[in-house]
C-alpha positions in Angstrom: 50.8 6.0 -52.4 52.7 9.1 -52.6 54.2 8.4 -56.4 50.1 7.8 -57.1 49.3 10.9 -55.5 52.1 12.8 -57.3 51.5 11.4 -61.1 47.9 12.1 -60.3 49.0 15.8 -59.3 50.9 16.3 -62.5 48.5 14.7 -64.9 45.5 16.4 -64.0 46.6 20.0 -62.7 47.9 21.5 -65.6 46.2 19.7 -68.2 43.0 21.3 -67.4 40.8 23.3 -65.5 36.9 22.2 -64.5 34.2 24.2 -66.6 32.3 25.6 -64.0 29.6 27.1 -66.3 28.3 23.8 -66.5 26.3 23.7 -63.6 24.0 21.5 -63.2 20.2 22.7 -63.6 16.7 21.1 -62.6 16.5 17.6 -64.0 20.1 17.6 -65.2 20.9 14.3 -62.6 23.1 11.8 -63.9 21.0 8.7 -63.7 22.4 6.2 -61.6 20.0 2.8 -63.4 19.7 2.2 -67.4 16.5 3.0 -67.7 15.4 6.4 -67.8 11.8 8.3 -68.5 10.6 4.7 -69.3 13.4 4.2 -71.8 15.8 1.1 -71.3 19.5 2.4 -72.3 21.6 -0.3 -70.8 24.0 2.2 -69.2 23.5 4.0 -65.7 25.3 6.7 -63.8 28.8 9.1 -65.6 31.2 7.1 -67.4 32.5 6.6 -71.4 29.0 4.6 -72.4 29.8 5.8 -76.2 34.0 5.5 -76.1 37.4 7.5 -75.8 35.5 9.8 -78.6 32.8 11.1 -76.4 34.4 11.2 -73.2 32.6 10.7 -70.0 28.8 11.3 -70.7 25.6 10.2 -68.8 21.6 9.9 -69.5 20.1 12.6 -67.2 16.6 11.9 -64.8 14.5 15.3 -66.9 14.8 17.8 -68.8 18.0 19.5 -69.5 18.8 22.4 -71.1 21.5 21.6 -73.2 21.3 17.4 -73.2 21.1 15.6 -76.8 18.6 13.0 -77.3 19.8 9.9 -77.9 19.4 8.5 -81.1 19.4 4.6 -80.5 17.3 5.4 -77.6 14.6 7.6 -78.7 13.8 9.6 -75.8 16.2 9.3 -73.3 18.5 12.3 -73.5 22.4 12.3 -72.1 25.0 15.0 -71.8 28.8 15.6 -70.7 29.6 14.7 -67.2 33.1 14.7 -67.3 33.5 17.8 -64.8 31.8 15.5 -62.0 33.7 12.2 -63.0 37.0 14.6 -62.5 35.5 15.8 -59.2 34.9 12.5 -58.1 38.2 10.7 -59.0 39.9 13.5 -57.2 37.5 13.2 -53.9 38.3 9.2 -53.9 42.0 10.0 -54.3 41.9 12.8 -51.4 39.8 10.1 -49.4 43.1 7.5 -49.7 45.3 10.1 -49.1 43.2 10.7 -45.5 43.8 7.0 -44.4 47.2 7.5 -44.4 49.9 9.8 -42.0 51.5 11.6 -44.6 50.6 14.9 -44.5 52.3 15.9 -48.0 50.2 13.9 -49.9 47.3 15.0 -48.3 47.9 18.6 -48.9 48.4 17.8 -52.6 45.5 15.8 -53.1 43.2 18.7 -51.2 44.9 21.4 -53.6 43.5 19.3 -56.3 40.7 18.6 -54.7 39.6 21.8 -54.2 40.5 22.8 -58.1 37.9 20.1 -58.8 35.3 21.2 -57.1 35.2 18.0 -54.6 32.4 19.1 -51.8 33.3 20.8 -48.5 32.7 17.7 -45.7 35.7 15.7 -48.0 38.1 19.1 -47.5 37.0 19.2 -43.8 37.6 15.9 -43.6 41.4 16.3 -45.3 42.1 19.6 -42.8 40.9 17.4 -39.3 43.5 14.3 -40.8 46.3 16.7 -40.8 45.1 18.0 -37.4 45.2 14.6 -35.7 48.4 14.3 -37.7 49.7 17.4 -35.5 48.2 16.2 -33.0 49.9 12.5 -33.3 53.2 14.6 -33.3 52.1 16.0 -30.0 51.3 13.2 -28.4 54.8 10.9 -29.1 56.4 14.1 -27.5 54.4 14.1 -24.5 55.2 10.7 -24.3 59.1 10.8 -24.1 58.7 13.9 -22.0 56.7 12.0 -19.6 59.4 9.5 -19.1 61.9 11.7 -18.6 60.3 13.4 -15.8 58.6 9.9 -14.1 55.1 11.9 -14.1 52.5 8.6 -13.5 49.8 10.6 -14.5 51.2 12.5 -17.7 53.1 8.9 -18.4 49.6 7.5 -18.5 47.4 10.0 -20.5 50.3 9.7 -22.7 50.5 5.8 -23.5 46.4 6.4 -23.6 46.5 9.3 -26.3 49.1 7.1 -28.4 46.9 3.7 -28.1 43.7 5.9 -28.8 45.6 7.7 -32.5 47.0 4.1 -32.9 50.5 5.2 -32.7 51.6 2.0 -30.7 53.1 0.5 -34.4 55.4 3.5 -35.0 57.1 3.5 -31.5 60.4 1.5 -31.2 60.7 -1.8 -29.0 63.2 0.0 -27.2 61.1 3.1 -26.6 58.0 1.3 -25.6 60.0 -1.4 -23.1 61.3 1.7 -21.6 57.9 3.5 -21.3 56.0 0.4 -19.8 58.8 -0.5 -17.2 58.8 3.2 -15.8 54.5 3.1 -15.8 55.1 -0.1 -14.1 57.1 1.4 -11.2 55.6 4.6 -11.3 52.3 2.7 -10.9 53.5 0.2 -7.7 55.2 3.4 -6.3 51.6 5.1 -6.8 49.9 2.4 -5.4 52.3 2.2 -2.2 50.8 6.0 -1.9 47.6 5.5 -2.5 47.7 2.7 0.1 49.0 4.8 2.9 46.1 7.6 2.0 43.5 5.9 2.5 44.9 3.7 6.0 45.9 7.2 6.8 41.6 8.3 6.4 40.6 5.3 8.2 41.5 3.9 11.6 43.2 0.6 12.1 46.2 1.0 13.1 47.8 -2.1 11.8 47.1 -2.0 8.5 48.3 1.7 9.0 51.9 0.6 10.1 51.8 -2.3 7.2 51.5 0.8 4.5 53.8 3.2 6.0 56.3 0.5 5.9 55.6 -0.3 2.4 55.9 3.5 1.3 59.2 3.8 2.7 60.1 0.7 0.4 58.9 2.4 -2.8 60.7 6.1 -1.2 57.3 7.8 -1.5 57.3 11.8 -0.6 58.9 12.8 2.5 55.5 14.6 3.5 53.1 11.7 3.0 55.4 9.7 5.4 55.2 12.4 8.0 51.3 12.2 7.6 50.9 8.6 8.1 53.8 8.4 11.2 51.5 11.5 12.6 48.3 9.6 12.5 49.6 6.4 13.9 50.5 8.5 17.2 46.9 10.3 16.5 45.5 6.7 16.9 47.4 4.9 19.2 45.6 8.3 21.5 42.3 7.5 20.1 42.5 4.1 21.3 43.4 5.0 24.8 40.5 7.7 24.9 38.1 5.1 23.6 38.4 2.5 26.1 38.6 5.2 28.8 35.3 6.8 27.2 33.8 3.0 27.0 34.4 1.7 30.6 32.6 5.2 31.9 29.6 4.9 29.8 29.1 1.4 30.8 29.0 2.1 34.2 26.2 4.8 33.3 23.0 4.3 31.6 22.9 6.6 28.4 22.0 4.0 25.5 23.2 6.7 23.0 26.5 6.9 25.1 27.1 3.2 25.5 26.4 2.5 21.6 28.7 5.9 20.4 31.7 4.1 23.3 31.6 0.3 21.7 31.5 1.6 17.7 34.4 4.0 18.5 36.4 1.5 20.4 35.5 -1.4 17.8 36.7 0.9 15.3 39.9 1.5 17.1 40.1 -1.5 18.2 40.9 -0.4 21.4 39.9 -3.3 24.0 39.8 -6.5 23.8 36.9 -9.1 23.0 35.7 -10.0 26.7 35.7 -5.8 27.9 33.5 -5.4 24.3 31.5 -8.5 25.2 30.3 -7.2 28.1 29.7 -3.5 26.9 27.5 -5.4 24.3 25.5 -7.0 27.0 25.2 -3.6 28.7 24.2 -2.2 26.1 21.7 -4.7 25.2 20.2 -4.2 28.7 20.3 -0.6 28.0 18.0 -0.8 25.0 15.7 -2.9 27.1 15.6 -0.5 29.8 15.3 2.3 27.7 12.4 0.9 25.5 10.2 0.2 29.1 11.1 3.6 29.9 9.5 5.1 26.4 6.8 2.2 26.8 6.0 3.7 30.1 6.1 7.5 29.0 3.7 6.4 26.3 1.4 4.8 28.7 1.4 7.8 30.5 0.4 9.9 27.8 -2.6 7.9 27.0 -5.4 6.8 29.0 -5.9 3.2 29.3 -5.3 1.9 33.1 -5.1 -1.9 31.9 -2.3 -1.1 29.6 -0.5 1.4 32.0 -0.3 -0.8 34.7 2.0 -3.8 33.1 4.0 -1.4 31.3 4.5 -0.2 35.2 5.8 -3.2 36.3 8.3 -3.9 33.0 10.0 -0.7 34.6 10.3 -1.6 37.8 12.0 -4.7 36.8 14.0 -3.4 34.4 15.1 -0.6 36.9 14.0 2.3 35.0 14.7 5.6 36.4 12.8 6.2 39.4 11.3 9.6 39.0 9.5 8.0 35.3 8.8 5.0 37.7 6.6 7.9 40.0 5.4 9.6 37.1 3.6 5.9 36.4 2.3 5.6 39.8 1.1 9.1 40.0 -0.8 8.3 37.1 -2.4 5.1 37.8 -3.7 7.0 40.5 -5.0 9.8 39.0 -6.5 6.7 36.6 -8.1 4.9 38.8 -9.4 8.0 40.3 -11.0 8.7 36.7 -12.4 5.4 36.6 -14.2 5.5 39.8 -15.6 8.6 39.0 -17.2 7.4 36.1 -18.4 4.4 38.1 -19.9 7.1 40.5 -21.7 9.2 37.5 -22.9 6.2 35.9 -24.7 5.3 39.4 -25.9 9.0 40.1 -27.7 8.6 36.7 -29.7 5.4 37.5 -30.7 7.1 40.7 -32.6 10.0 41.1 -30.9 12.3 43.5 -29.7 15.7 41.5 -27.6 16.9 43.6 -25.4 13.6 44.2 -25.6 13.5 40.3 -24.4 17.4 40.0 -21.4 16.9 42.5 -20.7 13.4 40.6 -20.5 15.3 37.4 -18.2 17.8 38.8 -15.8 15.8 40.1 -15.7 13.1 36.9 -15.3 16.9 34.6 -12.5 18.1 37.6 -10.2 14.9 36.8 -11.1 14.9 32.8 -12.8 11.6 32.9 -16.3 12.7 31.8 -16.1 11.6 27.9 -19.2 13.5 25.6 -21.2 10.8 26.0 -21.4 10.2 29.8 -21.6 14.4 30.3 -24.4 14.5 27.3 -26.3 12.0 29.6 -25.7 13.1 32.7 -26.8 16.7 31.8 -30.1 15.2 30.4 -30.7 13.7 33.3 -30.0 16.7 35.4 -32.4 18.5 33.1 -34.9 15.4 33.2 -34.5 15.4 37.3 -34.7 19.0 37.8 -38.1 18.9 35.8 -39.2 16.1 38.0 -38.4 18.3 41.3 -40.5 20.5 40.0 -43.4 18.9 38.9 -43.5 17.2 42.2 -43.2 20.2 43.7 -46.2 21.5 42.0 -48.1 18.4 42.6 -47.6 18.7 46.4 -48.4 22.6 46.1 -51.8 21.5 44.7 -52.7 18.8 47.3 -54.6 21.6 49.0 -56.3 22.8 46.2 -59.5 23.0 45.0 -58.5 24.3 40.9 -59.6 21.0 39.3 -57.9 21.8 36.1 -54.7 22.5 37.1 -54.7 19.1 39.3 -55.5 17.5 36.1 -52.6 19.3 34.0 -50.4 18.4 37.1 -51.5 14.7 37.0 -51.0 14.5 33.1 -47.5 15.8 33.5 -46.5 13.8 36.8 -47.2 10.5 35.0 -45.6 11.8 31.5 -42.0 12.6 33.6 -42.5 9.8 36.5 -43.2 11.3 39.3 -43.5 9.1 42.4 -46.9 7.3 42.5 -47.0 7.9 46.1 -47.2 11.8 45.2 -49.5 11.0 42.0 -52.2 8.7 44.3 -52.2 12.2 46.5 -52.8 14.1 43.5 -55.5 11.5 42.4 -57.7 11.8 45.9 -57.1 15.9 45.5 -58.8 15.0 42.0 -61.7 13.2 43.8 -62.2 15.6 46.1 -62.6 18.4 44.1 -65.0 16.6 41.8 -67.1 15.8 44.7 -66.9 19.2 45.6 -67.8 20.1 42.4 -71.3 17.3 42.1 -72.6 18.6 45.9 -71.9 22.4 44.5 -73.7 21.7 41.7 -76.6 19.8 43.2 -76.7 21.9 46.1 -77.3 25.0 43.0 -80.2 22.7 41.7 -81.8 22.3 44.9 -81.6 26.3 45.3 -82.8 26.6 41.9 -86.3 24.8 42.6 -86.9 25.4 46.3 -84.4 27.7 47.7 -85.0 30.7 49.9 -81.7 31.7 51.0 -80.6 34.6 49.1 -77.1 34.5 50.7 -77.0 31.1 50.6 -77.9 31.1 47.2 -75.3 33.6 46.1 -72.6 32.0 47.3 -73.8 28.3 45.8 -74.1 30.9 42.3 -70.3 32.5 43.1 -68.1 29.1 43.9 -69.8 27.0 40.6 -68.9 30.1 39.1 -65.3 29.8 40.4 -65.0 25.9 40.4 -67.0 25.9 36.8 -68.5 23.3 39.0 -72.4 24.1 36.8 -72.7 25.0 32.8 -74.0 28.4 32.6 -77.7 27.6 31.7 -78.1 26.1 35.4 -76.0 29.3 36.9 -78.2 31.6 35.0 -81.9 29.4 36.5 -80.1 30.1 39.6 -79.5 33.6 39.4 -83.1 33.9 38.4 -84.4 32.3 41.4 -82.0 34.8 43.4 -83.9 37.6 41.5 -87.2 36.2 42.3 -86.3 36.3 45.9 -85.6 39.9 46.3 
């Protein structure tokens, strides 16, 4: 390759130099098919279509300024293209000159390359080869240096840098056995470390002493050995504080405590099966206790005697502490104390004593049983009760009276609201009385009318219809008439 690369070099170089005033112009394309504008010419793209004599020509897309019409093909038109065919011979020659190592013949080929005019992505393409070249250079030195000092990690990167630039076929046999059997040890020795890190992190103990023993083996650092020897004493103390911690909280009755003793002293394993058996059954027992306990607490909050009263007795058998067991009791009390104050409003509403439905209704709002519903009705009822006293009241008032309208008002309201019937059939005879009142009145004011003599008598028959309206005023008028007549 690097004799091609030289003749080329010396062949081309100082035989000539590209014409650069030949730049291409609109429609001055080299046309890659054979037929162009319509016309079939049988060749396509830059080469020698018409021989040695013409050189390298080619039948262009438009209109040129400058290309010669062809004159076997009658308007197609072609022109020189030998400053792109030398362009493009020396890009393909700088491309083969990339796919290999040697850096010579690239530079070379780029020098021409760049004479020719070949397009700027090819020469960045040349100047990044010989830069992973350098960098292929760097990387076989980092990997000797690497095994001279045993560095694992720079040993590593290095064997991956030369695998990745594909250097693997230029090392020696000797080289690479020497490289792989130092990664190999350097890797178990690594491993032996790594090992003892994380038993060091975590906290069995056994597997602990397994990789410190294994890390002497392999001589890893002084200082990592000191770490793991210091956390197998910090262990074997952890264990002991564990199943001193566990057997207290057993004998207590702290769920959280219980449950943090067993996972630290199953992590340590610091007791044997039968001592965590039966801190597991604890435990368990715990929970149980502890969910009656909440259950309990709930109830408490809420309202609902049925429900608090079983969740009571779960408690007690689950000997739950006995100051939440009194706050249950207290308030099933205070419960049942609600209840059978609604029991008593709801019967002081049926009845019809207000008071015994006033002091009901206090004593169901004193212990917060009276829902909106219950105190809506009850209210009404005091309302609808008060408005009864009263309208009895007035109905009594009136048993003695001789006003027949406002008896009749009276009775109209008594029946609307329900008064007694005793006190209504009192009202009623009141009713009767004053109408008969009313008829002998009224005849009596006849009688004075035609025959009477008595102006006294007279007067007062005239002033109680008057009063009673117990006569329409034409007959107390024929009555006042007589009076006159009498005088």
């Amino acid at each position: 390759m690097r004799s091609l690369v030289a003749a080329f070099v010396c062949a081309q170089v100082g035989a000539f130099r590209i014409d650069h005033s030949q730049t291409q112009g609109p429609g001055c394309e080299c046309a890659q098919t054979s037929v162009v504008n319509g016309v079939h010419t049988g060749h396509g793209g830059c080469d020698q279509h018409f021989g040695q004599r013409f050189g390298y020509v080619c039948y262009v897309v438009g209109s040129c300024p400058g290309a010669r019409e062809s004159r076997s093909h009658r308007g197609a038109f072609w022109r020189n293209c030998q400053t792109e065919h030398y362009r493009d011979e020396a890009r393909r020659l700088l491309m083969e000159a990339i796919d290999t190592v040697e850096e010579e013949d690239i530079v070379r080929t780029r020098a021409v390359a760049v004479e020719r005019g070949v397009d700027q992505e090819a020469l960045d393409a040349a100047d990044a080869r010989i830069e992973q070249i350098h960098e292929m250079g760097r990387a076989l030195d980092e990997l000797k240096n690497s095994i001279a000092r045993l560095d694992y990690d720079g040993l590593q990167a290095a064997l991956e840098h030369v695998e990745e630039l594909g250097l693997d076929e230029y090392l020696s046999d000797e080289a690479l056995a020497k490289a792989v059997e130092a990664f190999s040890f350097l890797g178990e020795r690594r491993e032996a470390r790594s090992t003892l890190d994380q038993a060091t992190d975590e906290f069995n103990l056994e597997s602990l002493m397994a990789a410190l023993a294994e890390a002497r083996e392999y001589q890893v650092e002084d200082n990592i050995l000191q770490e793991g020897e210091a956390r197998v004493a910090e262990l074997r103390r952890l264990r002991s504080e564990a199943a001193t911690e566990l057997a207290a909280a057993v004998a207590g009755r702290e769920v959280q405590r219980v449950s943090e003793a067993i996972i630290q002293a199953d992590r340590l394993n610091a007791v044997d099966s039968s001592v965590m058996d039966q801190a597991r059954d604890r435990l368990q027992h715990l929970v149980l206790m502890e969910s009656a306990r909440n259950e309990l607490l709930s109830g408490i909050q809420d309202d609902d005697l049925e429900d608090l009263q079983p969740k009571l007795a779960t408690a007690v058998s689950m000997d739950v502490d006995p100051a939440v067991l009194q706050q249950g009791r207290d308030r099933i009390a205070h419960l049942e104390a609600m209840r059978d104050s609604v029991i008593a409003l709801e019967a002081a509403i049926a009845q019809r004593d207000t008071q015994m439905l006033k002091d009901a209704l206090a004593e169901c709002q004193r212990l917060e049983a009276a829902d909106s519903d219950i105190t809506s009705r009850a209210r009404a009822r005091i309302a609808a009760l008060e408005e009864l006293d009263r309208v009895t009241e007035l109905c009594r008032s009136l048993f003695d009276s001789d006003d027949s309208s406002a008896v009749r008002h009276a009775l109209a309201d008594a029946r609307e609201i329900g008064v007694d019937q005793e006190v209504i059939d009192e009202l009623e005879r009141t009713k009767h009385r004053i109408s008969r009142l009313k008829h002998d009145l009224r005849s009596a004011l006849i009688d004075f009318t035609e025959t009477g003599t008595d102006r006294a008598e007279g007067q007062r028959l005239i002033d109680e219809c008057r009063r009673l309206h117990a006569a329409s005023h034409r007959r107390i008028e024929a009555a006042e008439r007589r009076l006159a007549s009498l005088r």
